[in-house]
C-alpha positions in Angstrom: 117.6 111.0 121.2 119.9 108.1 120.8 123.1 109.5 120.0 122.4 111.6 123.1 121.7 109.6 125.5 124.8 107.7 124.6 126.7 110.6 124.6 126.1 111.2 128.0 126.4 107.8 129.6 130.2 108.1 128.3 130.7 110.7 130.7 129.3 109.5 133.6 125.6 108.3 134.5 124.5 111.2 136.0 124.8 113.1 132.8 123.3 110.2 130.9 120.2 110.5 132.8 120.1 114.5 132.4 120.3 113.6 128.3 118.7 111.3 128.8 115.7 114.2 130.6 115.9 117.0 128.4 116.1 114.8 125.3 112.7 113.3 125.9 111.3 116.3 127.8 111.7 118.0 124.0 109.8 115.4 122.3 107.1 115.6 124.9 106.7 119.0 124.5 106.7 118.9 120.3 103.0 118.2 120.2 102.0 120.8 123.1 104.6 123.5 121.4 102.9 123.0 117.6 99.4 123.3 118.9 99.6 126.1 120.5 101.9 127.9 117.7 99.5 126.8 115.2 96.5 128.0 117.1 98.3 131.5 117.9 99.2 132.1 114.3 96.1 130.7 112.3 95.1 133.6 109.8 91.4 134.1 110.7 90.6 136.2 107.7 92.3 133.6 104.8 89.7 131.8 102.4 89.8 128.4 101.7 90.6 125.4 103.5 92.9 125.9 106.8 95.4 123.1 107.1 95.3 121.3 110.6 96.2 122.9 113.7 98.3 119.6 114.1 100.5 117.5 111.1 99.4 114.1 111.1 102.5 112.9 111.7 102.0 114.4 115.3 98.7 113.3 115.9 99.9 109.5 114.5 102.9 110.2 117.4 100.8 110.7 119.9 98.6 107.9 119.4 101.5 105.5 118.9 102.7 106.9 122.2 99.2 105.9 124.0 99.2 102.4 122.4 103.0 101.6 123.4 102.3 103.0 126.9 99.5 101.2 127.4 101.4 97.7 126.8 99.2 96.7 123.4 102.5 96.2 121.0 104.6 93.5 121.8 107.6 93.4 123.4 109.4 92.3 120.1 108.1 94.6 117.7 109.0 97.5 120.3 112.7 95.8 120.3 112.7 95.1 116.2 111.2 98.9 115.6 113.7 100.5 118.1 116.8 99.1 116.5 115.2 100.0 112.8 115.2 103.3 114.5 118.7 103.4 115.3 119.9 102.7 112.2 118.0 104.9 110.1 118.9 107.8 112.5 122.6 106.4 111.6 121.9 106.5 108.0 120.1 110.2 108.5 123.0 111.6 110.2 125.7 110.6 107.7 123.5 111.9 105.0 123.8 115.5 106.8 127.2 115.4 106.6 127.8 113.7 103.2 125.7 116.8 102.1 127.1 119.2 104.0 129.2 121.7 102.2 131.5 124.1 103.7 131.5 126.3 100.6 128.2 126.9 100.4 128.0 126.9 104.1 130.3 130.2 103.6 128.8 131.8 100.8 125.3 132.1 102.9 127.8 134.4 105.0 129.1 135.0 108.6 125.7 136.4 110.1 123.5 132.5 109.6 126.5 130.9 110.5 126.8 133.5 114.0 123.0 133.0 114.8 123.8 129.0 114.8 126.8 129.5 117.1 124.8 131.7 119.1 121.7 129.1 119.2 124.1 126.2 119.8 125.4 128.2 122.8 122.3 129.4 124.6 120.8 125.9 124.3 123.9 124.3 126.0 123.8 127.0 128.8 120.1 126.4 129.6 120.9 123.1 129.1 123.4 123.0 132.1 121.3 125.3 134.0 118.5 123.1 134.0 120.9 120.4 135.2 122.7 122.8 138.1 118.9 123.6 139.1 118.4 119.8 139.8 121.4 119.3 141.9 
């Protein structure tokens, strides 16, 4: 969300705060989305033990959501944890493209690399859609 929202304020403000919306209107919906994915695609007839209909990491999300909404971790540990965050999203990112290989990136062929394109595109054009819509 980070490198986003900065993204955007570089333009202008206006654009910051629509990153600055859609970016957090995404993580909002993550839990919603999963649940109802998981529920729709559950196999009713398997044996054995189901897995959750939500990861724990989700459900430890949303709680952590709750308990910094409602005021209960202080304002320092907010400020420490959100910096931590920054720089491991850093770290993260570099990783990706330290990793990233361009020959293997061809060898999975033109098709994967077409869907991505395609993907990247019809985000971005809902994206500004959204935005024109709340003009």
């Amino acid at each position: 969300v980070a490198q986003v929202v900065a993204a955007g304020y570089i333009i202008s403000p206006a654009v910051g705060d629509g990153a600055t919306f859609v970016k957090l209107f995404r993580v909002a919906m993550l839990l919603p989305v999963v649940a109802v994915v998981s529920v729709l695609f559950r196999d009713g007839t398997a044996t054995g033990k189901k897995p959750p209909v939500l990861p724990g990491f989700l459900v430890g999300f949303a709680v952590l959501v709750v308990v910094n909404s409602l005021g209960l971790i202080p304002k320092p540990v907010t400020e420490a944890t959100s910096s931590l965050s920054r720089w491991c999203l850093v770290v993260a990112i570099a990783a990706l493209g330290v990793k990233t290989s361009f020959q293997q990136l061809a060898a999975v062929g033109w098709r994967p690399v077409a869907m991505l394109a395609a993907n990247t595109v019809f985000l971005a054009a809902l994206i500004l859609g959204g935005l024109l819509m709340l003009r």
